[in-house]
Structure formats: structure tokens, C-alpha cells
C-alpha positions in Angstrom: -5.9 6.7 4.2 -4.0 4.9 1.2 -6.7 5.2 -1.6 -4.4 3.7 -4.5 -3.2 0.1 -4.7 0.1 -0.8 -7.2 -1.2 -4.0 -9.2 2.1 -4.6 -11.0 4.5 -2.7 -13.5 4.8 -2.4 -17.5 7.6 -0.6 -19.3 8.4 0.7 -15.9 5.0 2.4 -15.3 3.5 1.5 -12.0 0.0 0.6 -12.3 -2.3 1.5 -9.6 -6.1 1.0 -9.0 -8.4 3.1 -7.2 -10.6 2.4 -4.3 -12.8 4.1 -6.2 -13.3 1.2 -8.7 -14.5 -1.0 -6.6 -17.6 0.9 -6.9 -17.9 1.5 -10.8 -16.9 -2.6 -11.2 -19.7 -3.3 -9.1 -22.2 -1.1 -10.9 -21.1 -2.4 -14.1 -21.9 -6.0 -13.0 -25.3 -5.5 -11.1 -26.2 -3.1 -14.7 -24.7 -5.6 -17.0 -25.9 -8.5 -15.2 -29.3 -7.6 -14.8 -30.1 -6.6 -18.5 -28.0 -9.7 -20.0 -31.0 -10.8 -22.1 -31.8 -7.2 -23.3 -28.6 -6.2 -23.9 -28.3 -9.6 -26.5 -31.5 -8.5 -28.1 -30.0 -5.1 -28.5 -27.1 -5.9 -30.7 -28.5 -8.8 -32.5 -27.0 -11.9 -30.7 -27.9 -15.2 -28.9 -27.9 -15.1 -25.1 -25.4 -15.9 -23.3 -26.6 -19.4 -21.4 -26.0 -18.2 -18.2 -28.9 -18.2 -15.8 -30.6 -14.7 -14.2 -28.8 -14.0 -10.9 -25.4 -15.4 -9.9 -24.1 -16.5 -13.3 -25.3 -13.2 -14.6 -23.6 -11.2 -12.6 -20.2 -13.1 -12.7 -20.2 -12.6 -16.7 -21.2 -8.7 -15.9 -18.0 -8.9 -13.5 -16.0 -10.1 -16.9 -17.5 -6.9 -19.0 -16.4 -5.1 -16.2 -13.0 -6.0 -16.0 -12.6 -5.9 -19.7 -13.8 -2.2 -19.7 -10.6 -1.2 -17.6 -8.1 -3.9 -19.5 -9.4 -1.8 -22.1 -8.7 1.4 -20.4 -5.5 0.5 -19.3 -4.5 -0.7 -22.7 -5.3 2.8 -23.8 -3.7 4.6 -20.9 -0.8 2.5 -22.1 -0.8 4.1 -25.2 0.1 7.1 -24.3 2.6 6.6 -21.6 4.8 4.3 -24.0 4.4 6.9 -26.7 5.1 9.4 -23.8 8.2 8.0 -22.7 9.1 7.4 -26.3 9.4 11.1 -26.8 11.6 11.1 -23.4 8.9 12.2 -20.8 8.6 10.6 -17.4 5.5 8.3 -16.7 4.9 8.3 -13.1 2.2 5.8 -12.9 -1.4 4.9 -14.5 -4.2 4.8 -11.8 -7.5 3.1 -12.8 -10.8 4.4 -11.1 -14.4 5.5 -11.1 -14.2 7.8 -14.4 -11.2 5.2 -16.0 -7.7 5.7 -16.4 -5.0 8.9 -15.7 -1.5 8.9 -17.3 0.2 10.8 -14.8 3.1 12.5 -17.0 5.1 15.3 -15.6 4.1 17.5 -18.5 2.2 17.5 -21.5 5.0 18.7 -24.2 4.2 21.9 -25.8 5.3 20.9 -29.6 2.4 20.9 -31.4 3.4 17.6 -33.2 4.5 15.6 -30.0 1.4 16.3 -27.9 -0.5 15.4 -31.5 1.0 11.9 -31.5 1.1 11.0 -28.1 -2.7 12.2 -27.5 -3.8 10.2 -31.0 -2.5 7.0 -29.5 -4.6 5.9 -27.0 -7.8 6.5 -29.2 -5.9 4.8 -32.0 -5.7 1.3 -29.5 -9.0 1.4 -28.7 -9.9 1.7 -31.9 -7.7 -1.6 -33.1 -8.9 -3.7 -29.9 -12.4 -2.8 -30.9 -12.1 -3.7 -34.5 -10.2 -7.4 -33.6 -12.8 -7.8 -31.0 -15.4 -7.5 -33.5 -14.0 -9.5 -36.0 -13.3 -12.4 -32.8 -17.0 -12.8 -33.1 -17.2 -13.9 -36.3 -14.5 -16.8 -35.3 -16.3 -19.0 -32.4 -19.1 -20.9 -31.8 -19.8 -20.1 -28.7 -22.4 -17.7 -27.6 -20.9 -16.3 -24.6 -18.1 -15.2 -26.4 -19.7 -13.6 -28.9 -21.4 -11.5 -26.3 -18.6 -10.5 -24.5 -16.3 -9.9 -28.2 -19.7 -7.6 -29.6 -19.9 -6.0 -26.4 -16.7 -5.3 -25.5 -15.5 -4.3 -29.1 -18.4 -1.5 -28.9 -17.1 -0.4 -26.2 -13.6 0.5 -27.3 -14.9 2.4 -30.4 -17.0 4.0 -27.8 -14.0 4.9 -26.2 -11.8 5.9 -29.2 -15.0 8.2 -30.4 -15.5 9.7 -27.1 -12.0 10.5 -26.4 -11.9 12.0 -29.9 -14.3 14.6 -29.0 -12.7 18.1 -29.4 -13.4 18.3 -25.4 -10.4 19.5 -23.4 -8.6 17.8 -21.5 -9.6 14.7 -23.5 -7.3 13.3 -26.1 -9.8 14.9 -28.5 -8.9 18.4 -26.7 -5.5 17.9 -26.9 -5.1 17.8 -30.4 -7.4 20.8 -30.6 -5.2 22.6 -28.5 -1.9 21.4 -30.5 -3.8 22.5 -33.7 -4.5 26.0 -32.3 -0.7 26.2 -30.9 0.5 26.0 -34.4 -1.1 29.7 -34.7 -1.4 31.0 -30.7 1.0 31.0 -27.9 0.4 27.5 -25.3 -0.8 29.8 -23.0 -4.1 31.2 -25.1 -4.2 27.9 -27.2 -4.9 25.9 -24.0 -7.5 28.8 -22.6 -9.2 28.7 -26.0 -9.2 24.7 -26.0 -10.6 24.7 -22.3 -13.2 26.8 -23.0 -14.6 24.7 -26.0 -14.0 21.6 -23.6 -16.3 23.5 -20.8 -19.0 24.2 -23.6 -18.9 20.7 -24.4 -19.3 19.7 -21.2 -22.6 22.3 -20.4 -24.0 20.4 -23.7 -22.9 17.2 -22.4 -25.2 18.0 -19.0 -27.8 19.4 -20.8 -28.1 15.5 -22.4 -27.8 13.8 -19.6 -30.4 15.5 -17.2 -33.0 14.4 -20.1 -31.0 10.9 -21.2 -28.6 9.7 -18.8 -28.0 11.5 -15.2 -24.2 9.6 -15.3 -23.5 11.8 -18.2 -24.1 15.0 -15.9 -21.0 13.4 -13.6 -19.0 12.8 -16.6 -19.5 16.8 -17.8 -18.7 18.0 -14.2 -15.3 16.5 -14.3 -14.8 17.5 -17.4 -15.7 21.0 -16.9 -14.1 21.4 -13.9 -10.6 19.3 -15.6 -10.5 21.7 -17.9 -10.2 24.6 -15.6 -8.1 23.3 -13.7 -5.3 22.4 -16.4 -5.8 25.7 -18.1 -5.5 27.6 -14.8 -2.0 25.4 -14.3 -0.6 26.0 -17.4 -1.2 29.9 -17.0 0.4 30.2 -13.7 3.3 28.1 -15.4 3.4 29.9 -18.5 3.8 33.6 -16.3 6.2 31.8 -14.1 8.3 30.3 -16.0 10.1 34.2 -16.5 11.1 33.8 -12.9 14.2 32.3 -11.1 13.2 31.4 -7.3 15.9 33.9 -6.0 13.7 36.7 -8.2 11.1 35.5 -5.1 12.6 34.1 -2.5 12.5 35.1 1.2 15.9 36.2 2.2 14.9 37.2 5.7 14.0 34.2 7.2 13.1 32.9 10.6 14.9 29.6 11.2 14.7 27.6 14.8 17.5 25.3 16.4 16.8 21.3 17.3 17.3 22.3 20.8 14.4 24.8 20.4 11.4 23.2 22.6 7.9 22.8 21.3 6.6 25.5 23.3 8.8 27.8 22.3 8.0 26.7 18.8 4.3 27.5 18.9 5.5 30.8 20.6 7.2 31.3 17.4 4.2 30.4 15.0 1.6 32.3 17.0 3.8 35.9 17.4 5.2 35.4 13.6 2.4 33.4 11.7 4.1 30.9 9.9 3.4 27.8 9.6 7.4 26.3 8.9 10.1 26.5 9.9 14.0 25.5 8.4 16.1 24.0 11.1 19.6 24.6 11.1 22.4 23.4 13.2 26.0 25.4 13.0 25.3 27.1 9.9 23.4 23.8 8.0 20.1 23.3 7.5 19.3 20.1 9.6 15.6 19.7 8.8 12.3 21.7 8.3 9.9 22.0 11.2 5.8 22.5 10.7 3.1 23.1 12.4 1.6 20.0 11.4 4.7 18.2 13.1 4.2 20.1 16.2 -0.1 18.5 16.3 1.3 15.1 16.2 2.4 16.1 20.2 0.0 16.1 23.1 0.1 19.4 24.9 1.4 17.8 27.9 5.1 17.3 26.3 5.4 20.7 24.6 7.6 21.9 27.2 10.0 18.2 27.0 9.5 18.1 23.5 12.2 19.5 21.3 12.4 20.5 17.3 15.1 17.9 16.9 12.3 15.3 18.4 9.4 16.0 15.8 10.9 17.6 12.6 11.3 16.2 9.3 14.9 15.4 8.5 14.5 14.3 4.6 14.2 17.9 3.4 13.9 18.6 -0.4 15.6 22.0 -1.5 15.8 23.9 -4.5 18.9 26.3 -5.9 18.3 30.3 -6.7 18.3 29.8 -10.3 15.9 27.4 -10.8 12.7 28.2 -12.5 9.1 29.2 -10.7 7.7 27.4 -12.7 8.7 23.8 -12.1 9.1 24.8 -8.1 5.4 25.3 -8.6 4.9 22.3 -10.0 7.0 20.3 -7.7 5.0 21.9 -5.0 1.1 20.4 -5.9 3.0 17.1 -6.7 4.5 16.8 -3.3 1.4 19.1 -1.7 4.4 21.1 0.9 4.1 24.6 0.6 8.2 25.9 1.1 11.4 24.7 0.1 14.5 26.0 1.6 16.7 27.9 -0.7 20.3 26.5 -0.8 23.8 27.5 -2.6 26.9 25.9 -2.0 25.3 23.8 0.8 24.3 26.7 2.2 20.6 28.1 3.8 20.6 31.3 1.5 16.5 32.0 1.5 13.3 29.9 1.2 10.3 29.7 -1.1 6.5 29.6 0.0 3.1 29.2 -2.2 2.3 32.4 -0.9 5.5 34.0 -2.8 4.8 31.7 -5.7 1.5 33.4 -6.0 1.9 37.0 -5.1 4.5 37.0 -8.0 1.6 35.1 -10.2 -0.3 37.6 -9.0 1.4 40.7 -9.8 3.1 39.6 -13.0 -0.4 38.7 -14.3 -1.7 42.5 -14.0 1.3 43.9 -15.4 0.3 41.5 -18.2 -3.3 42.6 -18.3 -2.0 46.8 -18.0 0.1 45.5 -21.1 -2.3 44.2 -22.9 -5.0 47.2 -22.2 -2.3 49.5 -23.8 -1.8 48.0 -26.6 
């Protein structure tokens, strides 16, 4: 099921939207719309003349879409800055918890990741001020709602992402700060860790104020765990080549091999892929998940050539782990074939990507303990 929709494109960044946002836009009207009057009171202006109901809920549509023209603009911010500093910007996707830049890495020089986090805070910040100061310059009450209202929420924004809270921008420059003095590696774990106690504070608060806050410090909690755990398995990767790990021995089938045979294959060897090749050339890559999308009935007519996939992406011996890894989560396959000089020479699973994690991580720990 598609979940993102591409809206349009700005200094080449696709921009995407979330299934997901449906739901948040909608809670933002109904909350907005149905505390209009109070929320007025509450920072000092005239109503809006809009009548309880239908009008209501339209203008609470309007915050709504303001909040993530707001988000975007920050998310903006740091992509252009990003690309600025010559990192690639695959797309911004808008949903339930905002907006995600997704770059292909975070740059580890303390001052880069500094001005590319400090951007996006530093937009909301300006859109909040000229949004406040917009008020000042019309007549009309509805706009000086929607100006007050939606200027507080970008210095919201700014402040909130300005908490030391990894993997917020806040926690990004804590963790460029502490990489001035600490390897990535222990700056990152020492960043996350803050960024989880924030986030048991954060849930704390919100069982007593606000339960959405408890959502918020879940996500943050587990983002932070997740990003340290990445950049470890990187960090004791990247002193591996993928022939260091590679499987030289491997079990390759032919596209005349039939279906049957091919679960034969899966069942006595247990595993899950495997590369085609033809005279000497690898041809395709064959999965078990290609061999589902058969009914039983054909597996004996059914051939390899009929049901692999033909578009294979490959890697060479000395490339490093590390980015293999990382191509691996962003494509979600779990082998590349191995090829040199057009030819099959090996192939690369998760599972060896890990055992090497694995190992090279207690040899670390065994250092570490002797030192």
C-alpha cells in the first residue's frame, strides 16, 4: 500500500505527504475549531467572526495547514543548507509527528552538522517573528488570529526543536558539540542517551498534562535509539571492505531451473536468494518471495527465468560495509551479488553484515576491558 503522496518539487527535493496527515489535519481542525472563542480569549484577541460549526472548522483547517507550511518551510531549511554543503536530499515527507529530511547522512564535522541542524529552528524562528509583527498591520480580526496563532507556533517550534533532545535539531548540535572532544561514535551514544532522558521527563509531563506529549516522547525515545544504534554499526563497519565478508561459496541457480526445483533448493539449503546466472553472467537474483507470487499448481511449469528479478543492484569487493549496510535498510533487500570485472565473484547478506558487527564489536569490548 503506497502510504506517501509526491505534492510537487523545490530545489529538486521531492515533497511528499503522509497518509498519516490526514489524521493529525483533521484533529487540528475539530481541536482548533471547537475552542475558536477560547483560544482568542487566551492570547488576548477579538474573535474571529466566524460562526460555531462549519465556519469554525474551515478556519481550524487553515491553522492546520499553516502548521505543516510551517513545517515544511523548516524542513526546507535544512535540506537547502544540506545540499549546500554537497549532501543529497532525497525527499521531505510531511506526517502525523511533522516533517523528515531524509539526507543520506548527517555529516560528521562538528561545524557542518552545527549549521545545517541550526537552520531549520532559525526559520521558524523568522516566520514566527514576521507573523507576529503581520498582526500589528491589518484590520481584520481573522487575520490577526491566524498571524498570533500561527506565529506562536513557529517559536514553539524553533524552541522545541532547540531542546538538547536527540535526534532533534537541539540534539544534534549537542552531539556536534561533544564531537569536538569524543569520537562520533561515543558523542552520538552520549547525545542519545540525554535525548532518551529527555524523553522519560517528557512522558512523565504528559501522563499528568497532555497524554499527546507521551506519543511525542515514545518516538523520540525510541528515534534516538535507533540512530545511535545505526551510527555504531556504521562506525565498526566502516573498517571493513565487503570482500573482508563476502560469501565466496555461493549457491547460484540457472533460468531454466524450474520452481520446484527452486524450493527444493531453499528448503535443503535455507536460503532465502538466490543469484542467477547464465554462461558465466549473472542474469538476475531469484527470492523466495518471487517464488510466493506463483500458485503451487505451476511450480513444476514455472521457471526462474519466469519469476526473477532482472534489475539487480551489485556492489564491488572493495567497497565499504558500511555504506553496503546502509544501502541495504534504504532499499530493505537483504544480498547484493558481489561483482569484479563483470564478473559473479561472491555475495553479501545482512546476516554477514551482522556477524562481522557482531564479532568486531566484542573484540572492541575485550579491547576496551584490557585497557
Amino acid at each position: 500500500m503506497k502510504t506517501s503522496f509526491k505534492i510537487g518539487t523545490v530545489s529538486g527535493i521531492p515533497i511528499k505527504l503522509h497518509i498519516s496527515l490526514i489524521i493529525i489535519v483533521g484533529f487540528i481542525a475539530w481541536s482548533v475549531g471547537s475552542n475558536l472563542f477560547q483560544l482568542a480569549e487566551f492570547m488576548g484577541v477579538a474573535p474571529p467572526p466566524v460562526s460555531p460549526g462549519f465556519e469554525s472548522y474551515v478556519l481550524g483547517a487553515i491553522v492546520a495547514i499553516g502548521l505543516f507550511a510551517s513545517v515544511l518551510a523548516h524542513e526546507l531549511g535544512h535540506s537547502i543548507v544540506a545540499q549546500r554543503e554537497g549532501l543529497e536530499i532525497e525527499e521531505i515527507t510531511l506526517w502525523i509527528f511533522g516533517g523528515v529530511s531524509n539526507l543520506e547522512e548527517m555529516p560528521r564535522e562538528p561545524g557542518r552538522e552545527i549549521k545545517i541542524s541550526v537552520v531549520g529552528p532559525g526559520i521558524s524562528l523568522i516566520l514566527g517573528g514576521v507573523l507576529y509583527a503581520a498582526s500589528s498591520y491589518t484590520a481584520s480580526d481573522t487575520i490577526v488570529f491566524l498571524s498570533i496563532y500561527l506565529g506562536f507556533i513557529n517559536l514553539f517550534l524553533a524552541g522545541f526543536n532547540l531542546l538538547p533532545a536527540f535526534p532533534m535539531d537541539g540534539g544534534r548540535i549537542l552531539r556536534a558539540i561533544f564531537a569536538t572532544r569524543m569520537s562520533y561514535a561515543k558523542a552520538t551514544s552520549r547525545a542519545a542517551g540525554i535525548g532518551k532522558g529527555f524523553a522519560v521527563l517528557m512522558g512523565i509531563f504528559g501522563i499528568f498534562f497532555n497524554p499527546f506529549l507521551i506519543v511525542i516522547a515514545v518516538f523520540i525515545y525510541f528515534a534516538a535509539s535507533a540512530e545511535a544504534q545505526n551510527v555504531s554499526v556504521r562506525f565498526v563497519l566502516e573498517k571493513l571492505d565487503v570482500e573482508d565478508i563476502m560469501s565466496k561459496k555461493m549457491c547460484t541457480v540457472s533460468p531454466s531451473t524450474t520452481a520446484r526445483d527452486l524450493l527444493d533448493k531453499i528448503v535443503k539449503l535455507q536460503h532465502t536468494g538466490f543469484p542467477v546466472v547464465y554462461r558465466g553472467g549473472l542474469v538476475g537474483i531469484v527470492t523466495m518471495a518471487d517464488l510466493k507470487k506463483i500458485p503451487k499448481s505451476a511450480l513444476d511449469q514455472s521457471r526462474v527465468a519466469d519469476i526473477m528479478t532482472r534489475e539487480v543492484t551489485t556492489v564491488k569487493p572493495g567497497e565499504d560495509v558500511s555504506d553496503v549496510w546502509n544501502r541495504m535498510l534504504q532499499d530493505n533487500v537483504g544480498r547484493f551479488p558481489v561483482v569484479s570485472d563483470g564478473e559473479l565473484v561472491g555475495i553479501v547478506t545482512r546476516s554477514d553484515v551482522m556477524h562481522a558487527y557482531n564479532i568486531l564489536s566484542e573484540l572492541g569490548e575485550l579491547d576496551s576491558g584490557h585497557m
